[in-house]
C-alpha positions as CSV (number, residue, x, y, z in Angstrom):
1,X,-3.6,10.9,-3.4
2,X,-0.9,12.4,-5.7
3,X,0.3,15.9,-4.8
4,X,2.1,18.7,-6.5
5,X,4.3,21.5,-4.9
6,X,4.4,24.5,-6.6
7,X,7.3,26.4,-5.2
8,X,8.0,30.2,-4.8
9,X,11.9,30.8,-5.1
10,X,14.6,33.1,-6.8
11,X,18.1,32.2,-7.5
12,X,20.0,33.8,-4.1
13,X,18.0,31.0,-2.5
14,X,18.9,28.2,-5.2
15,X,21.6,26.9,-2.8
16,X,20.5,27.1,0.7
17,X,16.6,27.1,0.9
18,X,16.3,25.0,-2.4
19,X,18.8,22.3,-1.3
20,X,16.8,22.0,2.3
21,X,13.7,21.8,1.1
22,X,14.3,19.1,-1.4
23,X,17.1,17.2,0.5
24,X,15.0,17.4,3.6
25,X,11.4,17.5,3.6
26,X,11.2,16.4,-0.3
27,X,13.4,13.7,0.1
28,X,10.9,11.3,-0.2
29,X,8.3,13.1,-2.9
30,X,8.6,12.4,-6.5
31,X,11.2,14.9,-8.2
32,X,8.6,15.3,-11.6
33,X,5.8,16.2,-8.7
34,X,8.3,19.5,-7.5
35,X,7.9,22.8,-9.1
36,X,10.2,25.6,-8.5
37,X,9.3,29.2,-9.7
38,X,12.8,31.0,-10.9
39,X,13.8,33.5,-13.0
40,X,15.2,30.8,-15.3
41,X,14.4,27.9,-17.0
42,X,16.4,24.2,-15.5
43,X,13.5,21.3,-16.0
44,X,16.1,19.1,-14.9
45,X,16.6,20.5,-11.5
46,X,12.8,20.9,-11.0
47,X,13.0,25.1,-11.6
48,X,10.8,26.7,-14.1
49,X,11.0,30.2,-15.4
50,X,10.1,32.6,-18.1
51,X,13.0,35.0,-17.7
52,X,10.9,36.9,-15.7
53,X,12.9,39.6,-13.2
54,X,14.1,37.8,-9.8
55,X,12.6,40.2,-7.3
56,X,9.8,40.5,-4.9
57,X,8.0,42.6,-6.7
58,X,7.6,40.5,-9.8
59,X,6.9,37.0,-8.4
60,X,3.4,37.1,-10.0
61,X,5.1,37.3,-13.0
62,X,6.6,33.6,-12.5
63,X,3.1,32.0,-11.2
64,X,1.2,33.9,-14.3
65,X,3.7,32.5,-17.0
66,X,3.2,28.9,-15.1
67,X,0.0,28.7,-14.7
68,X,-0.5,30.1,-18.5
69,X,1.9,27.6,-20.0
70,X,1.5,24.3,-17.7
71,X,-0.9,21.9,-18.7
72,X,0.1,19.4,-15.2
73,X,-3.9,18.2,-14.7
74,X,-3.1,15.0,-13.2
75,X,-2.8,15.8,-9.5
76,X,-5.4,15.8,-7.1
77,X,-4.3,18.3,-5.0
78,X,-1.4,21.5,-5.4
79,X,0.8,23.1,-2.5
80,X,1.8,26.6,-3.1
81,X,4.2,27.4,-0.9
82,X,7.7,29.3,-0.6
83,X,11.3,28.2,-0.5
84,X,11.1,28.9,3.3
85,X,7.7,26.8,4.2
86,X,7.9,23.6,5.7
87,X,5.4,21.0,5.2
88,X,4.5,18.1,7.3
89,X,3.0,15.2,4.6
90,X,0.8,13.2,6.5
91,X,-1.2,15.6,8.7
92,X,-1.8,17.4,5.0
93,X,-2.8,14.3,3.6
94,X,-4.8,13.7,6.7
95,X,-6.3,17.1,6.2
96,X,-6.8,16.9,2.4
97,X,-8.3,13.3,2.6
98,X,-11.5,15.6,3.7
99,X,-12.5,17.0,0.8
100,X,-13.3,16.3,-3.0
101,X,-10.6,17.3,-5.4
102,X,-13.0,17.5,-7.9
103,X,-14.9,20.0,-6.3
104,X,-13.1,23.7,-6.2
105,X,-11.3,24.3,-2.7
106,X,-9.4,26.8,-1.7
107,X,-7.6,25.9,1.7
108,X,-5.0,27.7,3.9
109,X,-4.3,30.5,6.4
110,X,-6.6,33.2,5.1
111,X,-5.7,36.8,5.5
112,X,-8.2,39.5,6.5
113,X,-5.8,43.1,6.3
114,X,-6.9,44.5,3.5
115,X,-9.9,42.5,2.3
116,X,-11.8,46.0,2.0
117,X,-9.7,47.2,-0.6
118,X,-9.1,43.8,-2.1
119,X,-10.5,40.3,-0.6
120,X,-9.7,37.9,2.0
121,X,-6.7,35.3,0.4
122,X,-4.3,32.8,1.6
123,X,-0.8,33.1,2.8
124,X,1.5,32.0,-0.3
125,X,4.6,31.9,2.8
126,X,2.4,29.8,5.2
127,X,0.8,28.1,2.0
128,X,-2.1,26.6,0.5
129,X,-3.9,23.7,-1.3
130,X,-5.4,24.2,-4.6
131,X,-8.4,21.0,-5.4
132,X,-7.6,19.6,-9.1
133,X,-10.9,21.3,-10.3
134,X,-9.9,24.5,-9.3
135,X,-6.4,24.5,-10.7
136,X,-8.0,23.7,-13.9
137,X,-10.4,26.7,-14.0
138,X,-7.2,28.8,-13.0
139,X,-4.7,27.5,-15.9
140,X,-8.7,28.6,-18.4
141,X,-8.6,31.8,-16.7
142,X,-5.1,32.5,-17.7
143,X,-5.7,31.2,-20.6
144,X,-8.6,33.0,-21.6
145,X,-7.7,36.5,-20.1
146,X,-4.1,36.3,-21.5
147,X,-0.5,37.2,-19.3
148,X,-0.8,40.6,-19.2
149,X,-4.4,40.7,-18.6
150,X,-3.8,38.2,-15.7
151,X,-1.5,40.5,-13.6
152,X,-3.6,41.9,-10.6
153,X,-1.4,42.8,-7.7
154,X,2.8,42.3,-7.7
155,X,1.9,40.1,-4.3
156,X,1.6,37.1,-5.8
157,X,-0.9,35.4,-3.4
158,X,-2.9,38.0,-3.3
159,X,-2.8,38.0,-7.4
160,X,-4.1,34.7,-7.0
161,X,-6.9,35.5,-4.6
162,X,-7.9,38.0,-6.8
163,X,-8.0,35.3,-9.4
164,X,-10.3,33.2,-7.6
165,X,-12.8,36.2,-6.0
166,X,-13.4,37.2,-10.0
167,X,-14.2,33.4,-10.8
168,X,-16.7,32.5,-7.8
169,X,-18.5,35.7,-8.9
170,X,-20.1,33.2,-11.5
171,X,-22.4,30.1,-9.8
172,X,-20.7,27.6,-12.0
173,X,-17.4,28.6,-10.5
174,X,-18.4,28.2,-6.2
175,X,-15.4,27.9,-4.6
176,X,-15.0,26.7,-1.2
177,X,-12.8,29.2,0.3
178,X,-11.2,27.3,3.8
179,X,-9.6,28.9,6.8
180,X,-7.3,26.6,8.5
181,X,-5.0,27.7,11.4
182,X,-2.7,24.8,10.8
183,X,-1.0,26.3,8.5
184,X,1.4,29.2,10.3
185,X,2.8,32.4,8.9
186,X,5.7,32.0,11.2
187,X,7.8,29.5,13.6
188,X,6.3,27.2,16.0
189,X,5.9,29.2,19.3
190,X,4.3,26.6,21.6
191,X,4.7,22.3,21.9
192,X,1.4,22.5,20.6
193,X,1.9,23.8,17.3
194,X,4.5,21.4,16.9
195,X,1.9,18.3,17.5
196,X,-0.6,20.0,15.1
197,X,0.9,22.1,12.9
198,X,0.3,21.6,8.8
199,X,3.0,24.1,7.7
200,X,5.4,26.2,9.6
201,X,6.9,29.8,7.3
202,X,10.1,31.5,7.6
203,X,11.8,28.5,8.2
204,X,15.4,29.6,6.9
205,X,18.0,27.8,7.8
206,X,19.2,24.3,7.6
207,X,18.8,23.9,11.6
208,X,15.2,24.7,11.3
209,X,14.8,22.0,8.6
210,X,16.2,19.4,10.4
211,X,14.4,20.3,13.9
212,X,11.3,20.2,12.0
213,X,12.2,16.9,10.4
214,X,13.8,15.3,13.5
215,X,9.9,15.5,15.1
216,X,9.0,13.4,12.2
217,X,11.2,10.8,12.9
218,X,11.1,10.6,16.7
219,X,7.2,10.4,15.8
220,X,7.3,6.8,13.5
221,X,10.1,5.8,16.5
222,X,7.6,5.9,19.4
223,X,4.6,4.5,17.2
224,X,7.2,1.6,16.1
225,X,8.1,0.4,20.0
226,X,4.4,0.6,20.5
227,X,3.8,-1.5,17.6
228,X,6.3,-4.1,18.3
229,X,4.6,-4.5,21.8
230,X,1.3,-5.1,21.4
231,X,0.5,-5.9,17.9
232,X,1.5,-8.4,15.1
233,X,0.3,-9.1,11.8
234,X,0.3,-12.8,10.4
235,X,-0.1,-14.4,7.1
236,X,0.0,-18.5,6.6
237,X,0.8,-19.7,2.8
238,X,1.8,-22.7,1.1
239,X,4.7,-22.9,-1.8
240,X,1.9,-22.2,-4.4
241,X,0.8,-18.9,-2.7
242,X,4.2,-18.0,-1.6
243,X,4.2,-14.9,-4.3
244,X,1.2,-13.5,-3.6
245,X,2.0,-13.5,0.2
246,X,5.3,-12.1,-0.8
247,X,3.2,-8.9,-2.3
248,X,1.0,-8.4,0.8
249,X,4.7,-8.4,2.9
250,X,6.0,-6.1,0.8
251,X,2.7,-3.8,0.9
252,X,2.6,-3.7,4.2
253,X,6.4,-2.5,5.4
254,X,6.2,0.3,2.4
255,X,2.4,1.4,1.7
256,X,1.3,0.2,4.9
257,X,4.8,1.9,6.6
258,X,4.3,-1.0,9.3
259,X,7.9,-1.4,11.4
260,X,6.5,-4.1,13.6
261,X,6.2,-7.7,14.5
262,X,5.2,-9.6,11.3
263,X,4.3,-13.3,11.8
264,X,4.6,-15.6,8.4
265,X,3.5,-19.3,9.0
266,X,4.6,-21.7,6.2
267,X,2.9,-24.9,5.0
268,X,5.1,-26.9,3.2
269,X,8.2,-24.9,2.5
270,X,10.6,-22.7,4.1
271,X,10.7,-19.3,3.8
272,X,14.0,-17.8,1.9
273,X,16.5,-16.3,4.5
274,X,17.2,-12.9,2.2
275,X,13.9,-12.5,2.3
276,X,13.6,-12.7,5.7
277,X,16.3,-11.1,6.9
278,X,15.1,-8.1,4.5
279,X,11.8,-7.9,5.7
280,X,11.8,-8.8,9.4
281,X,10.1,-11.6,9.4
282,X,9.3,-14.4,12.0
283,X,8.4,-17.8,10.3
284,X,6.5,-20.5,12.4
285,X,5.4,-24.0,11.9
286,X,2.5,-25.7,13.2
287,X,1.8,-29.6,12.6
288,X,-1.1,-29.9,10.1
289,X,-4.6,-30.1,10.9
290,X,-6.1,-33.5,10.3
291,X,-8.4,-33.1,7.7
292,X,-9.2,-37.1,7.6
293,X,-12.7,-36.9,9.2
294,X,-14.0,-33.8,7.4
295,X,-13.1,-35.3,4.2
296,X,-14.5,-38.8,4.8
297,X,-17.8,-37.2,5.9
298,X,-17.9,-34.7,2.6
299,X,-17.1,-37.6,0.2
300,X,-14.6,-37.5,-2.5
301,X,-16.9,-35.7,-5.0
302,X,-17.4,-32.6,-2.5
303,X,-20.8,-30.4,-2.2
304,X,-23.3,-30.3,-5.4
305,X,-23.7,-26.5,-5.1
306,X,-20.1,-25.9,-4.8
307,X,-16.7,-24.6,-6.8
308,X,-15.2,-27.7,-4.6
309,X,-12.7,-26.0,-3.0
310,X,-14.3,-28.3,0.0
311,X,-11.7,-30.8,-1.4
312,X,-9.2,-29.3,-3.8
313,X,-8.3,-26.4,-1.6
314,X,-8.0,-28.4,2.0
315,X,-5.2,-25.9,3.1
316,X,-7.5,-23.1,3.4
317,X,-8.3,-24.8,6.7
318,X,-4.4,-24.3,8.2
319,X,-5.5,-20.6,8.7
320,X,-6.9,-21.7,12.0
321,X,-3.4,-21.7,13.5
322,X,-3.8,-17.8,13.4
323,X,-6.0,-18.9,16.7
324,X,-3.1,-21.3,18.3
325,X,-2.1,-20.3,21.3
326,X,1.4,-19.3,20.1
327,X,-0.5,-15.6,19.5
328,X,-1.1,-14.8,22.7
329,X,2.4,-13.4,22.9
330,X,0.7,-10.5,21.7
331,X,-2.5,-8.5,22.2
332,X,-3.8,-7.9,19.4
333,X,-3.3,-9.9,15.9
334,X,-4.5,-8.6,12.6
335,X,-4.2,-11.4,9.7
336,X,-4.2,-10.7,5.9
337,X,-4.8,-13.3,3.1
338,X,-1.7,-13.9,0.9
339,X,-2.3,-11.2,-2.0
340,X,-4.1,-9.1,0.1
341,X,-2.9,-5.8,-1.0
342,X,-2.2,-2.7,1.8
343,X,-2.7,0.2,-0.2
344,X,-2.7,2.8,2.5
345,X,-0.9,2.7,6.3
346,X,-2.3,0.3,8.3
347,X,-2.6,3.5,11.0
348,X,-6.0,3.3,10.4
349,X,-6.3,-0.6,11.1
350,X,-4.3,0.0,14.0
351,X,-7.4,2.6,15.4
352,X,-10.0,0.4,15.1
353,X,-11.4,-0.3,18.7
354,X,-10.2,-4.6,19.3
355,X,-10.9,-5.1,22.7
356,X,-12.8,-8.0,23.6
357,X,-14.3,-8.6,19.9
358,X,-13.0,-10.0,16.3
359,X,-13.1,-7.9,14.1
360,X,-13.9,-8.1,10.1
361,X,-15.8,-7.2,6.5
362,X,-19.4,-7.9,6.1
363,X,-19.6,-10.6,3.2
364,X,-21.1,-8.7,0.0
365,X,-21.1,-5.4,-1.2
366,X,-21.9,-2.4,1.0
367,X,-25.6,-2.1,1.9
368,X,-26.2,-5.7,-0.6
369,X,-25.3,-7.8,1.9
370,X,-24.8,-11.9,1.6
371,X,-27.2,-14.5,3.9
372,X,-25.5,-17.4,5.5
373,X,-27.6,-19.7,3.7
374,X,-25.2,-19.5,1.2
375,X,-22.4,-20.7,2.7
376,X,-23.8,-23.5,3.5
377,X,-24.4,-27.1,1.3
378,X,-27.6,-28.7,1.3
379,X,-26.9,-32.1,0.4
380,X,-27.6,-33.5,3.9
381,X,-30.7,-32.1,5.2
382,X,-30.1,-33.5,9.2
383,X,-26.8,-31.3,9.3
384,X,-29.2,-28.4,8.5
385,X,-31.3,-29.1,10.5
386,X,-29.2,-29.8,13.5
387,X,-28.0,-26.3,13.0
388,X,-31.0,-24.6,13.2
389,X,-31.9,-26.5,16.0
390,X,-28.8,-25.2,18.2
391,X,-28.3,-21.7,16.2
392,X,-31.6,-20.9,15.6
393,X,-33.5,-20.6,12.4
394,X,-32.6,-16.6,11.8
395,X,-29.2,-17.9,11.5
396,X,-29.5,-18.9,8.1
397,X,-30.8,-14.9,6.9
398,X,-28.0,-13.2,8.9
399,X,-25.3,-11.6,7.4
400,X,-21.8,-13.0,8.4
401,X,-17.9,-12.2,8.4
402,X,-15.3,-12.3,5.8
403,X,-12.2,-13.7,6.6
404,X,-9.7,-12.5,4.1
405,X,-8.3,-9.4,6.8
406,X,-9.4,-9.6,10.1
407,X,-8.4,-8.0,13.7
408,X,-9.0,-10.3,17.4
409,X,-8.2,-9.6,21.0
410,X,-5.7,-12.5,21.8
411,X,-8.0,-12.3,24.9
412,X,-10.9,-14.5,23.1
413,X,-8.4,-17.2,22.7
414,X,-9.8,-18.1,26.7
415,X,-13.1,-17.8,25.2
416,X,-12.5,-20.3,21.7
417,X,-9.3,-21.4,20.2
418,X,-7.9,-23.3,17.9
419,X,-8.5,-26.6,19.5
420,X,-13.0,-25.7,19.3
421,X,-12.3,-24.3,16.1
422,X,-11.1,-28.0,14.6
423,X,-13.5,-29.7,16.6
424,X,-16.5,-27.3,14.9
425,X,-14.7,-28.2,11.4
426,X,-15.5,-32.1,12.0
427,X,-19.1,-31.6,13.6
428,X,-20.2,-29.3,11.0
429,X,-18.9,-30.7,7.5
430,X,-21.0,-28.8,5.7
431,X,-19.2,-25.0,4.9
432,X,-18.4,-24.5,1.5
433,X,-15.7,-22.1,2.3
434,X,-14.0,-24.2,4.5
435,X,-13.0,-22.6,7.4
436,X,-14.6,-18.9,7.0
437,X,-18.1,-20.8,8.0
438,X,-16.8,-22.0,11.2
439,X,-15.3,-19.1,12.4
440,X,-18.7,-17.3,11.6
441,X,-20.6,-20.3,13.5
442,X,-18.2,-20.0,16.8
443,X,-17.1,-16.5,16.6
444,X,-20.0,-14.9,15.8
445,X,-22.7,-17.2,16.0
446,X,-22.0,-19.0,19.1
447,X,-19.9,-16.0,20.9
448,X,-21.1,-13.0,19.8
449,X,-17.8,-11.0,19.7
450,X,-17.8,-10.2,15.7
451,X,-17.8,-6.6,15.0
452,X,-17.8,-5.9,11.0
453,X,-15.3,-3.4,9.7
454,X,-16.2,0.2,9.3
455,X,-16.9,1.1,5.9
456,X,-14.6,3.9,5.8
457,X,-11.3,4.6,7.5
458,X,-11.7,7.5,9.7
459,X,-13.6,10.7,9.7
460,X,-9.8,12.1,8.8
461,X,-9.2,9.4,5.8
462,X,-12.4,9.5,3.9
463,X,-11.0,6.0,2.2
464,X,-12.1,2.8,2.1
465,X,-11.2,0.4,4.6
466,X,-11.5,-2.2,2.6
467,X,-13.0,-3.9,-0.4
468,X,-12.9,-6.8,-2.3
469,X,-12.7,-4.9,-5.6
470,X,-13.3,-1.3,-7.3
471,X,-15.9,-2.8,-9.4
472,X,-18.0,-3.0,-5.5
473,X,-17.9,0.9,-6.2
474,X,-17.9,2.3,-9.4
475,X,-15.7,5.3,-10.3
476,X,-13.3,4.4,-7.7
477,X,-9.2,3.2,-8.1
478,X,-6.7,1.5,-5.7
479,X,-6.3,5.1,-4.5
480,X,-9.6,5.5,-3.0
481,X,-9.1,2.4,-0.7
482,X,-6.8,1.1,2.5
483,X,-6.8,-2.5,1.6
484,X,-8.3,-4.8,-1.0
485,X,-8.7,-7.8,-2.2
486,X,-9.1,-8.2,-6.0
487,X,-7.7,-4.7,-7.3
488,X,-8.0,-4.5,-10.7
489,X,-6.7,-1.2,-11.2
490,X,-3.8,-2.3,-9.8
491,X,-1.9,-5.5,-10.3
492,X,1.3,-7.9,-8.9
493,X,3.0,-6.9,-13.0
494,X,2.7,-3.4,-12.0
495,X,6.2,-2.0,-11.4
């Protein structure tokens, strides 16, 4: 989701108000996505004026002349708020993550005082969000009805109310018109405004910025000791998929804002100290599995309906270590492929409901889902039909796990571990993807504690949870998604 603040501000305020704001709560936003409305022109320092008069009663003035002369379509979303609002980022995102950007919305803390004589409108001081599609149809109807034409009220929210009453009078212009009580035309005045809030106005001074901020941090401190407790992520990679496992690492302590435990077990190379230092991570070793059966009972020319990975990509099977009992130090474990990319924070893995199950992605694309059947090789009728005898025949038309990013209770290590898992891999020799068909035959199969993913994130982050790549769902990019895959609107070159 990209935002852009559009800021109400003269110069008196340049130096105080201005210099919180941006070395506080905009510390971490984009400079190029920061807008400040002044009476003079200084791209360079984010402000933007027409020489308009630096007063009250002529801050219209500033929003008319932007809007008029701003062509900056490439946002989803637009904050208006003034050099005294503060913003919390993530519960807007949160909030925003509801609705369609390309859809007109209106969203803030509406204002009912004089809607008689005027119309109900948001609070520019507590603030508001402005959906791409209807930031668009503002910049036309400045455009269209010229600047002098455009001026309705010296307030300038209310201007811009006024703006939008006139535009949803036509039915190609509906705008939904949200009133949201998280956004607050003053302090805090209880604890629970502070857990909720969205924005707080008349926040003045630098004290007040840094109280407000200081609630942000203490916040990602408590989430990370709980993190470091219960949970751990873990990846396993050889040398030749060192790089790509590098990129899901990186992913995951910046997109995915994970501070926690982060298990890496390497196959045949050690992991570079800088790196692990960096990064935080814990590398293990675990002997290798003996593949010597397996592979005498496929044969050296593999499956006839395969892409042979059955003999050419024999480490895929190491990934059963994730099951050793070395991870019972934790809870819960989520593993990730290497080059698995976390586009979004892993928050949203961190909510699913683990107890007592594995959980993980359907195989196939959402609602076209794959059969076991064809996982399966042929070339030895008995084997088949030794499965069906002990599974059941409906086994080979059910739909079955991906095991690219997964999530298990360290609990249902008592119920099958590493040690069944190997001994399924040399009675069954007959999985074309390796070690993803016996984890469906024991885990789900036999045990009955799969659970596939939800589709989407949350009912807050309409997102998807994961995917194996945009194509799945046309229309879509990386943005749209928590994890993935095969991106290809995104890529390891991208800088």
């Amino acid at each position: 989701m990209k935002i852009c603040y559009i800021i109400s501000t003269c110069d008196k305020y340049l130096e105080t108000r201005v210099k919180y704001q941006m070395e506080i709560m905009l510390k971490d936003v984009p400079p190029s996505d920061i807008f400040y409305l002044t009476s003079k022109m200084d791209a360079e320092k984010r402000q933007f004026g027409w020489n308009c008069m630096d007063d009250e009663k002529n801050i219209s003035w500033k929003y008319i002349y932007f809007m008029y002369h701003m062509k900056i379509f490439d946002y989803d979303w637009y904050i208006f708020i003034d050099d005294d609002t503060f913003v919390f980022q993530d519960r807007l995102e949160n909030l925003l993550h509801n609705y369609n950007c390309n859809e007109c919305y209106y969203i803030g803390k509406e204002l009912d005082h004089i809607k008689k004589k005027f119309c109900l409108y948001m609070s520019g001081g507590a603030g508001y969000a402005i959906s791409k599609a209807l930031y668009m149809k503002m910049h036309l109807y400045v455009q269209k009805n010229g600047i002098n034409n455009s001026y309705k009220h010296w307030c300038d929210d209310l201007c811009i109310g006024l703006w939008i009453q006139e535009m949803s009078k036509t039915d190609e212009n509906v705008v939904h018109q949200l009133n949201n009580d998280l956004f607050h035309l003053e302090l805090h005045k209880s604890s629970n405004e502070l857990k909720h809030a969205i924005t707080f106005h008349k926040v003045m001074t630098l004290e007040n910025y840094q109280f407000y901020q200081q609630l942000l941090h203490k916040k990602k401190e408590v989430t990370s000791k709980i993190q470091k407790e219960d949970t751990t992520f873990a990846l396993i990679c050889d040398a030749a998929y060192w790089e790509k496992a590098k990129k899901t690492i990186i992913d995951l302590r910046s997109k995915g804002n994970w501070c926690g435990s982060i298990v890496l077990a390497t196959i045949d190379f050690d992991l570079q100290t800088n790196f692990k230092d960096f990064y935080n991570i814990t590398e293990v070793k675990f002997p290798h599995i003996d593949k010597t059966t397996l592979l005498e009972k496929i044969g050296q020319h593999g499956f006839s309906n395969s892409d042979k990975r059955e003999v050419n990509k024999v480490n895929q099977w190491e990934k059963l270590h994730i099951f050793d009992d070395y991870f019972k130090s934790w809870d819960r474990v989520i593993f990730l492929d290497a080059g698995l990319r976390i586009l979004d924070d892993v928050v949203h893995l961190l909510a699913l409901d683990y107890k007592n199950k594995i959980l993980a992605p359907i195989d196939g694309k959402h609602n076209a889902y794959n059969e076991f059947k064809c996982q399966l090789s042929y070339d030895k009728p008995e084997l088949i039909s030794s499965l069906v005898d002990e599974f059941g025949s409906n086994i080979l038309e059910s739909t079955y796990m991906l095991n690219c990013i997964w999530i298990y209770d360290t609990h249902i290590l008592n119920l099958c571990d590493k040690t069944q898992l190997i001994e399924a891999m040399n009675k069954y020799p007959f999985c074309r993807t390796n070690e993803m068909g016996i984890m469906n035959l024991l885990f789900h199969f036999k045990y009955h504690v799969w659970e596939p993913f939800p589709i989407k994130a949350s009912s807050i982050n309409n997102k998807f949870l994961f995917d194996w790549c945009e194509l799945n769902n046309p229309g879509t990019n990386w943005r749209d998604y928590c994890s993935m895959k095969y991106p290809v609107t995104i890529s390891f070159e991208d800088t």
